[in-house]
C-alpha positions in Angstrom: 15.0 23.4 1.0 17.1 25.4 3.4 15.7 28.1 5.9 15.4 31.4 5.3 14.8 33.8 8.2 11.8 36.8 8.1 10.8 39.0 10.0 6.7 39.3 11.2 5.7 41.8 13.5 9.1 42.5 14.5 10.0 38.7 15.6 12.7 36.6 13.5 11.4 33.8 12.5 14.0 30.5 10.8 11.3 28.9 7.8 11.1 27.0 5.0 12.6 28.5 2.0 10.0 27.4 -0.1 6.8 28.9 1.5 5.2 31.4 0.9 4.1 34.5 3.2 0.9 32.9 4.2 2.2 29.3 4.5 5.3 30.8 6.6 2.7 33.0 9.1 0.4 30.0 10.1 3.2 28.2 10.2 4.8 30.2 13.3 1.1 30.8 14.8 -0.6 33.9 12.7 -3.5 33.0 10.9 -4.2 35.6 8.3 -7.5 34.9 6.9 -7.7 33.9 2.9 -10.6 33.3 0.6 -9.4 32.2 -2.4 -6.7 30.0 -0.8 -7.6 26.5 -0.4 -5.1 23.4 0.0 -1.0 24.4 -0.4 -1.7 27.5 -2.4 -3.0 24.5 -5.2 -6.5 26.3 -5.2 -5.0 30.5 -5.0 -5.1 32.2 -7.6 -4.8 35.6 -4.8 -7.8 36.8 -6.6 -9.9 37.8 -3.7 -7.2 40.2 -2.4 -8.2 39.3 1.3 -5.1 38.1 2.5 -3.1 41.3 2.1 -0.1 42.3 4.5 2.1 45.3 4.6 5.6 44.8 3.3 8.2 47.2 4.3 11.7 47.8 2.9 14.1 50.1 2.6 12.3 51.9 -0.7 9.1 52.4 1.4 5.8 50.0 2.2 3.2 47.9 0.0 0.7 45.6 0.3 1.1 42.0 -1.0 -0.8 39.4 -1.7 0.6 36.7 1.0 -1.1 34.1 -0.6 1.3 33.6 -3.6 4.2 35.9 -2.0 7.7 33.4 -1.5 9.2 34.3 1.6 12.7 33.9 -0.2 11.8 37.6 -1.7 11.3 39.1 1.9 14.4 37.7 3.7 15.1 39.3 7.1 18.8 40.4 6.2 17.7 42.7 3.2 15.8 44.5 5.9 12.1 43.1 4.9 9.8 43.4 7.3 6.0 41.5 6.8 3.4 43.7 9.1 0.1 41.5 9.8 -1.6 43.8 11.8 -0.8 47.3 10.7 -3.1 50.2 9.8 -2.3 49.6 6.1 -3.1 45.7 5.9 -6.4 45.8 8.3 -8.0 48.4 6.4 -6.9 46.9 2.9 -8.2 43.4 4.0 -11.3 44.9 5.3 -12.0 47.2 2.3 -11.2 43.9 0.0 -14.0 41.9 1.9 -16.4 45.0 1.8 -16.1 45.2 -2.0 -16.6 41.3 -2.3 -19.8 42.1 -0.3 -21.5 44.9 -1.8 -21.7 42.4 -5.2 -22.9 39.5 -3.2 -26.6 38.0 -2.6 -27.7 38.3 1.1 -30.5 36.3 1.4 -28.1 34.7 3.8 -31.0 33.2 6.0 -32.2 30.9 3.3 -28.4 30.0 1.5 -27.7 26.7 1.7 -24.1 27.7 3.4 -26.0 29.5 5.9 -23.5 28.9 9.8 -20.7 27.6 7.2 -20.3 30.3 4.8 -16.3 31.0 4.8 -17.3 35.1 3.5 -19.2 35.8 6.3 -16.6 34.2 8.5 -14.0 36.3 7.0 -15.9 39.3 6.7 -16.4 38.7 10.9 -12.5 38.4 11.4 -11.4 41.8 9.1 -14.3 43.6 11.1 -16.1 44.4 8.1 -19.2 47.5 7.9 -22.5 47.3 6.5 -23.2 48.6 3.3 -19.7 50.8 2.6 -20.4 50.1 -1.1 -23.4 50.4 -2.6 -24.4 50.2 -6.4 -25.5 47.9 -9.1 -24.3 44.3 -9.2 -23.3 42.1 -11.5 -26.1 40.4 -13.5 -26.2 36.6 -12.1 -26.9 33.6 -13.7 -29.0 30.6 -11.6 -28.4 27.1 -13.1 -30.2 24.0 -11.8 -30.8 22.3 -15.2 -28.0 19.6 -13.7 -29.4 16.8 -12.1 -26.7 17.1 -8.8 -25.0 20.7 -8.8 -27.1 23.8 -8.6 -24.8 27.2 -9.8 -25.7 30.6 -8.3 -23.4 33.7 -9.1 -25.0 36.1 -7.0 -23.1 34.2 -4.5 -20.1 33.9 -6.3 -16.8 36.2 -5.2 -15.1 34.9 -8.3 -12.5 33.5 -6.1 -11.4 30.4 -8.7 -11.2 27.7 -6.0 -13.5 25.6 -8.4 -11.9 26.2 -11.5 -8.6 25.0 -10.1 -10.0 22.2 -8.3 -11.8 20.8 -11.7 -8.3 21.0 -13.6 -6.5 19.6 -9.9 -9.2 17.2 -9.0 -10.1 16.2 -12.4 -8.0 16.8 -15.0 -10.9 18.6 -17.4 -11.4 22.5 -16.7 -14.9 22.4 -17.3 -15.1 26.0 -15.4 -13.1 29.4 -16.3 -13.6 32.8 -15.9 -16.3 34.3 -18.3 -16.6 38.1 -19.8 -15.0 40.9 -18.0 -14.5 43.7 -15.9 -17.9 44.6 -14.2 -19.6 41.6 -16.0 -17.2 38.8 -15.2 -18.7 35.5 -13.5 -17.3 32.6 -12.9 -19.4 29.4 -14.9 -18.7 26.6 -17.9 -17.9 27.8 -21.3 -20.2 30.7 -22.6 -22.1 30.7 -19.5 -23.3 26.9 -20.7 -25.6 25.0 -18.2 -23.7 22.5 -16.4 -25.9 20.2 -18.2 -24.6 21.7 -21.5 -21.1 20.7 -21.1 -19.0 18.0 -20.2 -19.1 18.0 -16.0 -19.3 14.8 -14.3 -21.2 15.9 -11.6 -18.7 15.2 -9.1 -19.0 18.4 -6.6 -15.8 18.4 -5.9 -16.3 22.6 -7.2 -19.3 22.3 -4.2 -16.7 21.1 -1.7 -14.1 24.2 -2.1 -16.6 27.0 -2.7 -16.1 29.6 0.2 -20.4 30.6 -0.6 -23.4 29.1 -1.0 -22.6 29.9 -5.0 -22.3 26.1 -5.7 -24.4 23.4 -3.9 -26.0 20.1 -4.7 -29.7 19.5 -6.4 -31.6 19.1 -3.2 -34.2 16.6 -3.0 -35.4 16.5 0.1 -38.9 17.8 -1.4 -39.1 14.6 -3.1 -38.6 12.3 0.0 -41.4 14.7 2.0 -44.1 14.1 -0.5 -43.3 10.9 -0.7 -43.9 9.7 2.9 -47.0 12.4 2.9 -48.9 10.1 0.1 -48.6 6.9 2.2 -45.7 5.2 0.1 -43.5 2.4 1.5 -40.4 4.5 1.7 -37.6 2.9 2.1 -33.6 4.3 2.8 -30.4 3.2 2.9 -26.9 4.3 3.3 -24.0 4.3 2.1 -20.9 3.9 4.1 -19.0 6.9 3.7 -21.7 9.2 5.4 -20.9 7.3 8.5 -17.6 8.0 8.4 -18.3 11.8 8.1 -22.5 12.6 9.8 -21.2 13.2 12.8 -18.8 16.6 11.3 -22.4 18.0 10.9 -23.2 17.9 14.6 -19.4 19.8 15.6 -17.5 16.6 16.0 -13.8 16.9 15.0 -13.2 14.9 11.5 -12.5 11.1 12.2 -13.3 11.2 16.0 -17.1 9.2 16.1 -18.0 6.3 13.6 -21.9 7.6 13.2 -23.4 4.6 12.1 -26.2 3.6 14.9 -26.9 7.7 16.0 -27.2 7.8 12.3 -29.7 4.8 12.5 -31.3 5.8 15.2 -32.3 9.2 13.4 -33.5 7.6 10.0 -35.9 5.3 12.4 -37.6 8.7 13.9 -37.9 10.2 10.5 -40.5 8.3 8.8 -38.8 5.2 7.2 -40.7 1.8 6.8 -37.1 0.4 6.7 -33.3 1.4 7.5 -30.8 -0.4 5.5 -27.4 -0.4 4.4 -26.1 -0.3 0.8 -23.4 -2.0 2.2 -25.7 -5.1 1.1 -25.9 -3.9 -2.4 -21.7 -3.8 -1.7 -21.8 -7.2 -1.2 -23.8 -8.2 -4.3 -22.1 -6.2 -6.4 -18.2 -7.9 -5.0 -20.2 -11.5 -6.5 -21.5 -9.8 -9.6 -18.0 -8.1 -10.3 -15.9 -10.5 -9.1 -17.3 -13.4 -10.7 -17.5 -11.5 -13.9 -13.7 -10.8 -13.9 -13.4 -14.5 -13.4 -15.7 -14.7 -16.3 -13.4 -12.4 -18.6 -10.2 -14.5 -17.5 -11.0 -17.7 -18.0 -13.0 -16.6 -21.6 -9.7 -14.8 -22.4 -12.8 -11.8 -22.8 -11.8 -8.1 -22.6 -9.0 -7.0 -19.9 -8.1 -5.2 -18.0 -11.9 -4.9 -16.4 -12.5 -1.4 -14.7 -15.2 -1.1 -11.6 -18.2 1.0 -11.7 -19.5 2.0 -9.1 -18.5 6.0 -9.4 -21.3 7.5 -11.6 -18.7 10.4 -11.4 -16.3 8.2 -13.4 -19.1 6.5 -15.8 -19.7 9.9 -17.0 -16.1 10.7 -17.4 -16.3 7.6 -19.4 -19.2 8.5 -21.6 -17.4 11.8 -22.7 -13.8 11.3 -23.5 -13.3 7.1 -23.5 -16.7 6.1 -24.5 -14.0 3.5 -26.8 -13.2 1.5 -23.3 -16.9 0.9 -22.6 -16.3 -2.7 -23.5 -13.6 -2.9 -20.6 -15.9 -1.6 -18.2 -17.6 -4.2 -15.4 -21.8 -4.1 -16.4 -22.1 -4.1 -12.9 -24.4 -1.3 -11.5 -23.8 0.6 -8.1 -24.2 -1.0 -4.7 -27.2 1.4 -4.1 -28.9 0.8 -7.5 -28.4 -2.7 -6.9 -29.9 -2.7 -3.7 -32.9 -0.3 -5.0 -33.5 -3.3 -7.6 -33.7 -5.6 -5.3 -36.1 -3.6 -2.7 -38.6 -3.2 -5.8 -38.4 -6.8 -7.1 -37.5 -9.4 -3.8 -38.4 -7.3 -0.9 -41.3 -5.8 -2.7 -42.6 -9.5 -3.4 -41.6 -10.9 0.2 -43.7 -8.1 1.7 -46.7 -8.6 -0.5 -45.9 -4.9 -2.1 -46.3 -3.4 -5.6 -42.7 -2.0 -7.0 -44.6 1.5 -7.6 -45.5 1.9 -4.1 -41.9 1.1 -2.5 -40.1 4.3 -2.9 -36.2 3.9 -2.3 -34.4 6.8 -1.3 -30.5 6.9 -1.1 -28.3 9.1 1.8 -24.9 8.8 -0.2 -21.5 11.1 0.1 -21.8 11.9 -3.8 -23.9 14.3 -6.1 -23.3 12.7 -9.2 -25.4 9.6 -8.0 -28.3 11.9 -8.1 -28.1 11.9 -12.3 -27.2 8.2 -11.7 -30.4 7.4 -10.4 -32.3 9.3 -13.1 -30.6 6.7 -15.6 -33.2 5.2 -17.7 -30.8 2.6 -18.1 -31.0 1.4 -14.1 -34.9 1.2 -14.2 -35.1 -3.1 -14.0 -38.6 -3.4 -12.5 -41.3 -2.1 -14.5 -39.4 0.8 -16.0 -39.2 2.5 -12.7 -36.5 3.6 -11.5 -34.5 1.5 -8.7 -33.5 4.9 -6.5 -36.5 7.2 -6.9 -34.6 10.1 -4.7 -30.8 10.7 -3.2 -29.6 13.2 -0.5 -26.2 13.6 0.6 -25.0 13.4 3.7 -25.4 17.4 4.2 -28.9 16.7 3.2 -29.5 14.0 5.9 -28.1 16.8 8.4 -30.7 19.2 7.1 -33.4 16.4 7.6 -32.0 15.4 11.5 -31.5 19.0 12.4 -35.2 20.0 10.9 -36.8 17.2 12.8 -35.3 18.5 16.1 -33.4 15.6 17.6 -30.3 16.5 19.1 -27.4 13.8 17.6 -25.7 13.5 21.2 -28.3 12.0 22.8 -29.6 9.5 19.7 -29.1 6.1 20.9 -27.1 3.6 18.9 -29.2 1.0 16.9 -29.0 -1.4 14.4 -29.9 -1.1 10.7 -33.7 -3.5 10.2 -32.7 -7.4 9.8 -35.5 -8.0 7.2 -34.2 -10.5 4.1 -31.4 -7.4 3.4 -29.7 -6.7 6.8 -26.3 -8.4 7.2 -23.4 -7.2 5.6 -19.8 -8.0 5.4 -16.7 -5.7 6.5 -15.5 -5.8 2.7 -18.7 -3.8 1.7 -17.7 -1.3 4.3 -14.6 -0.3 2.5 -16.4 0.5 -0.8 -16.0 4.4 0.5 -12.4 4.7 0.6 -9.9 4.4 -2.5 -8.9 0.8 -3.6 -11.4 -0.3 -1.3 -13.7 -2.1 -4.2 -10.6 -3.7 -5.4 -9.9 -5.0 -2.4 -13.6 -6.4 -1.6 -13.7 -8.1 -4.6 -10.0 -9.7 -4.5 -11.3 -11.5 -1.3 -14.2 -13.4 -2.9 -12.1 -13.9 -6.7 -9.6 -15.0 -4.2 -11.9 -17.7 -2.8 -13.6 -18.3 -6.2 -10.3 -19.5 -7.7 -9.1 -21.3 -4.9 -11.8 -22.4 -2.8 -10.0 -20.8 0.4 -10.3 -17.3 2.3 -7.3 -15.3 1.6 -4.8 -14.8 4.7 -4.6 -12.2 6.3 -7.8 -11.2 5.0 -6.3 -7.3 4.5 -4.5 -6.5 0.9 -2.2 -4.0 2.1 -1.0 -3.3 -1.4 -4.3 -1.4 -2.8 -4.6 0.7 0.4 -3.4 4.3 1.1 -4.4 7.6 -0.6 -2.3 8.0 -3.3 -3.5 8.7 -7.0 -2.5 6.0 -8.7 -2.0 3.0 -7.0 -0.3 -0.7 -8.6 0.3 -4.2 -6.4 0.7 -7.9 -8.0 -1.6 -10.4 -6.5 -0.7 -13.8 -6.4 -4.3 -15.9 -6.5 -3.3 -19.8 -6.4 -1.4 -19.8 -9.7 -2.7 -16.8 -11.1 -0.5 -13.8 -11.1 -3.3 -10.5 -11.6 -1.7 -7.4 -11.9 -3.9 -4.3 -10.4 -4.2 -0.7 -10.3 -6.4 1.9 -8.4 -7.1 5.2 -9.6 -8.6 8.0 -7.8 -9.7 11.6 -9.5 -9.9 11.1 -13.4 -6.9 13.6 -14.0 -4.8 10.4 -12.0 -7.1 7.9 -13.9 -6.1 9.4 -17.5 -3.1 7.7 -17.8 -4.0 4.6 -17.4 -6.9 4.7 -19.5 -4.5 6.2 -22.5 -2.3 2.9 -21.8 -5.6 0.9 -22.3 -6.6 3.0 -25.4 -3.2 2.1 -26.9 -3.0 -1.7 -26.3 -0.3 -1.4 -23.8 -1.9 -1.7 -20.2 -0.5 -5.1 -18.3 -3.6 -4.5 -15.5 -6.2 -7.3 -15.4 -8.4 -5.2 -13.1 -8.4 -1.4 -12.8 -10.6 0.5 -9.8 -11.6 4.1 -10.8 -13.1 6.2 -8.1 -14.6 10.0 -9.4 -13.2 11.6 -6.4 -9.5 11.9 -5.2 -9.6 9.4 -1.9 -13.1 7.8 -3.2 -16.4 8.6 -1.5 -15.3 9.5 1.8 -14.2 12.6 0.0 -17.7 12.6 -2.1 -18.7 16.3 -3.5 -21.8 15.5 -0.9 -20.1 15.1 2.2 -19.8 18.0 4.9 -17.8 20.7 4.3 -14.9 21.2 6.2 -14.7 24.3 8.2 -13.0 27.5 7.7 -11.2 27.2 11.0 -9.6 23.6 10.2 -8.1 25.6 7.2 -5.9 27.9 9.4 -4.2 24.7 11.4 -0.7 23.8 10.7 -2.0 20.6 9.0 -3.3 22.8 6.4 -1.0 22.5 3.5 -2.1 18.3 4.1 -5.4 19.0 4.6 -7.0 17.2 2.1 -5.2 13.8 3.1 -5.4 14.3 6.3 -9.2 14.6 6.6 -9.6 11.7 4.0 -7.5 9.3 6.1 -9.1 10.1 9.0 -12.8 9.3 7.3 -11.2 6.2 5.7 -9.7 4.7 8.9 -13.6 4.5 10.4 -14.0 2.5 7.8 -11.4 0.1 7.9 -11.8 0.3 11.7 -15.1 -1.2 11.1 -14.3 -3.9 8.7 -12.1 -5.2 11.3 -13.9 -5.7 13.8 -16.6 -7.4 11.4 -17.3 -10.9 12.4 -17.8 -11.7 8.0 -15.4 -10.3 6.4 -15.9 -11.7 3.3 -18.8 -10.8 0.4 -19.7 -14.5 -0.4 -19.7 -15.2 3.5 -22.6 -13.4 4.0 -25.7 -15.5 5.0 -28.2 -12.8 3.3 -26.6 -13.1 0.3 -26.2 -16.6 0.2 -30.1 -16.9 0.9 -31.2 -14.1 -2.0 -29.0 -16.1 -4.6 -30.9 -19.5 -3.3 -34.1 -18.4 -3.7 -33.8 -15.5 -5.9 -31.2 -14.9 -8.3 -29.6 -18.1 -9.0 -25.8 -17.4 -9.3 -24.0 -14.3 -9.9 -23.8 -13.1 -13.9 -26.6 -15.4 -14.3 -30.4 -14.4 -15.9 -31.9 -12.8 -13.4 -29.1 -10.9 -12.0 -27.7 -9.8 -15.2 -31.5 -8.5 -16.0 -31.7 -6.6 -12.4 -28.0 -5.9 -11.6 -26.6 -5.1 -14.8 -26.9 -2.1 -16.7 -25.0 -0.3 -20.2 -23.5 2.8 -20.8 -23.5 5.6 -23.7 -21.2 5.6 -26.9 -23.5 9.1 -28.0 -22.7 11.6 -25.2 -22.7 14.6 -26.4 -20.1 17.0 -24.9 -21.7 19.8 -25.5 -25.5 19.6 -27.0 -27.1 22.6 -28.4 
């Protein structure tokens, strides 16, 4: 795209042809401050009106909306002139952000956005006044019938970042603008519960909204009156929150791997034990990998998808409950690992499964309805998580408790029968990272040798849809990684029409997997108006996902089946991988009934 030259504030600027207004302003150092804008003018649909500059011509001056304005339309040499900082724009962006605030809650104090809302933030940049408009508001509607996204519209601005990030992120549209005029709100169809309609629970809509008018189903209540009646509560985590805790405590995205601050905190907050679900990642790398081995050498049903994304399993449920049989029975590392606490651990320790209470910290609301599965209960009916917090909850619980992150030591997750881990569990939080886990044990399960180097370069990187060839002894597998279900649709229509040449397909809920989970910390406002902007959303995901492969690295066991734990539990536990026991603690089913929207 050739240049084009405008004029801002009476300086010539030479930029891109194809940006717009906005794009072009932070691009030569203005930040004009947006609402509804989120990543490359993806997200905008310049409904909030807050990003309005003056545009003068020859005919006279009006305001635009810079968000969706092309700067090809306001080329210097036709005598267009864009005015950031006149009269006109400041009091039309400060009368836009006074009307979004006279129909907005203001219990600000206890609103879960509270120090991150982006409305307040703006409303502190236009210089906005208290109480210019006052009258009725909207009626609101307050959902938490969903087991991991709460929906208040008394917070809502109508802004549309989350209806355009379900239909980018996910391919379904499961929000949309409801009613009109006076009465319009922003929710699923008919003002339907989220539990009502067909939402996967992903919080990717939690992760874009400017207000505290989306959030996840806290349970931090739960884990409280848990350690308050005496019970062995026990936690673990997963590996994307260390990747991203520290963003919680100011630290710049990517610059601090928070695993033993992060350790160090859970051992002052009341837990019996600290653990990693990085050891359910390794169980579940010999449960999945040995069942694709299963399915190849039975000539069973290919290509075998992962899953570990409850975002994806309900995805599944709704529109391709057909390809259940080509989905792995494997549960999640962390239901895994809960199973095992309540049946192993529990017996080892002399404990009863109903007093061992397992609680998750995960990057992801949609494990929350995971664990409420009645299908993952494999000890006496109860269930194998009994609570999970994201990582914003674990901020909430570190912050409460006082202790001040910079000056946590670093310590090591407890050694007891669950404590070592391999680096190939670590990569379970970023795209293509399962696949690649459990290549490196089918690799050594075929041939009876470690695969060198131990990396697969092909599955790595952020794209959507990722394919590589893997040549294992004489096997030739073909592969393909999937992240965000609107990427993953095509694939699964090749399956549904007897034409996919995969043998193993990964599909992760969220685009760039967990490191980008709809429970990880928001990222701020301020980030937003950098140059990197437009790139945002990779950038910040690459930046998570290179702690974790930074880690794996520098793992002394790389390798699932290397692992001396689990080597021991399958000795005096389990027996071997898909056998009995596992397949009656590790395994799980799905749904064929779902319905997409119950009555």
């Amino acid at each position: 795209m050739e240049n084009v030259n405008i004029n801002i504030e009476g300086r010539i600027y030479s930029v891109p042809g194809n940006l717009t207004v906005l794009e072009a302003a932070r691009k030569v150092g203005y930040n004009i401050p947006t609402l509804c804008y989120w990543k490359n003018g993806a997200n905008s649909l310049a409904s909030c009106r807050v990003c309005l500059v003056e545009l003068r011509t020859q005919r006279g001056s009006r305001l635009i909306a810079s968000c969706v304005y092309p700067v090809s339309d306001c080329q210097a040499e036709r005598g267009f002139e864009i005015h950031i900082s006149s009269p006109m724009a400041i009091n039309a962006r400060r009368t836009s952000v006074e009307l979004l605030l006279s129909n907005h809650s203001q219990n600000c104090q206890t609103c879960v956005k509270n120090g991150r809302c982006e409305l307040l933030h703006v409303a502190d940049l236009v210089g906005a006044r208290d109480h210019q408009f006052e009258g009725e508001k909207s009626a609101s509607t307050y959902d938490e019938a969903a087991p991991g996204i709460v929906r208040d519209t008394s917070k809502c601005i109508l802004c549309g970042r989350c209806i355009e990030r379900c239909k980018e992120a996910q391919g379904i549209g499961i929000l949309g603008f409801e009613k009109r005029g006076f009465q319009t709100l922003v929710g699923p169809a008919e003002n339907r519960s989220f539990s009502k309609v067909p939402c996967i629970q992903c919080g990717q809509c939690i992760e874009v909204c400017p207000t505290g008018a989306l959030s996840e189903h806290r349970e931090i209540g739960k884990v409280d009156e848990a350690i308050q009646q005496g019970k062995f509560v026990v936690v673990q985590t997963a590996p994307a929150v260390r990747a991203a805790i520290s963003e919680e405590f100011g630290h710049k995205i990517g610059s601090e791997n928070g695993t033993g601050k992060m350790v160090a905190a859970l051992h002052r907050l009341g837990f019996k034990r600290v653990f990693d679900t990085n050891f359910g990642a390794d169980l579940t790398v010999m449960e999945e990998s040995q069942e694709l081995l299963n399915r190849i050498s039975s000539k069973g049903v290919l290509p075998q998808i992962t899953s570990c994304s409850p975002g994806w399993i309900n995805y599944l449920e709704y529109f391709y409950s057909d390809l259940i049989p080509h989905v792995s029975t494997c549960k999640s590392p962390h239901e895994m690992e809960g199973a095992i606490l309540k049946s192993y651990f529990a017996k080892c320790h002399g404990l009863k499964p109903e007093d061992v209470f397992v609680v998750s910290i995960m990057p992801c609301t949609a494990k929350k309805g995971e664990a409420k599965r009645k299908e993952n209960a494999a000890v006496e009916n109860l269930p194998d998580v009994d609570a999970v917090l994201t990582t914003r909850e674990l901020a909430v619980l570190i912050k409460r408790a006082g202790l001040l992150w910079d000056e946590l030591p670093e310590e090591e997750f407890d050694q007891d029968l669950l404590g070592q881990y391999s680096g190939a569990a670590q990569i379970f939080g970023v795209t293509g990272g399962v696949m690649e886990a459990a290549l490196r044990t089918a690799y050594h399960s075929l041939t009876g040798e470690e695969y060198g180097p131990i990396e697969f370069g092909a599955v790595r990187g952020l794209a959507g849809v990722k394919e590589a060839e893997i040549q294992i002894g004489g096997v030739t597998l073909k592969v393909a990684i999937a992240s965000g279900m609107k990427n993953a649709k095509p694939l699964l229509d090749e399956i549904r029409a007897g034409k996919s040449p995969y043998a193993f397909i990964e599909i992760m809920g969220c685009p760039g997997g967990c490191v980008n989970g709809g429970g990880q910390p928001f990222v701020k406002p301020n980030l937003l108006a950098g140059k990197e902007a437009p790139d945002i959303l990779d950038t910040y995901c690459q930046k998570r996902a290179d702690i974790l492969y930074s880690i794996d690295e520098k793992c002394a066991i790389r390798q699932s089946h290397n692992n001396p734990d689990i080597q021991k539990l399958y000795a005096e536990f389990l027996g071997e991988p898909c056998g009995g026991v596992s397949e009656n603690l590790l395994h799980t089913h799905y749904r064929s009934d779902r319905e997409k929207f119950p009555k």
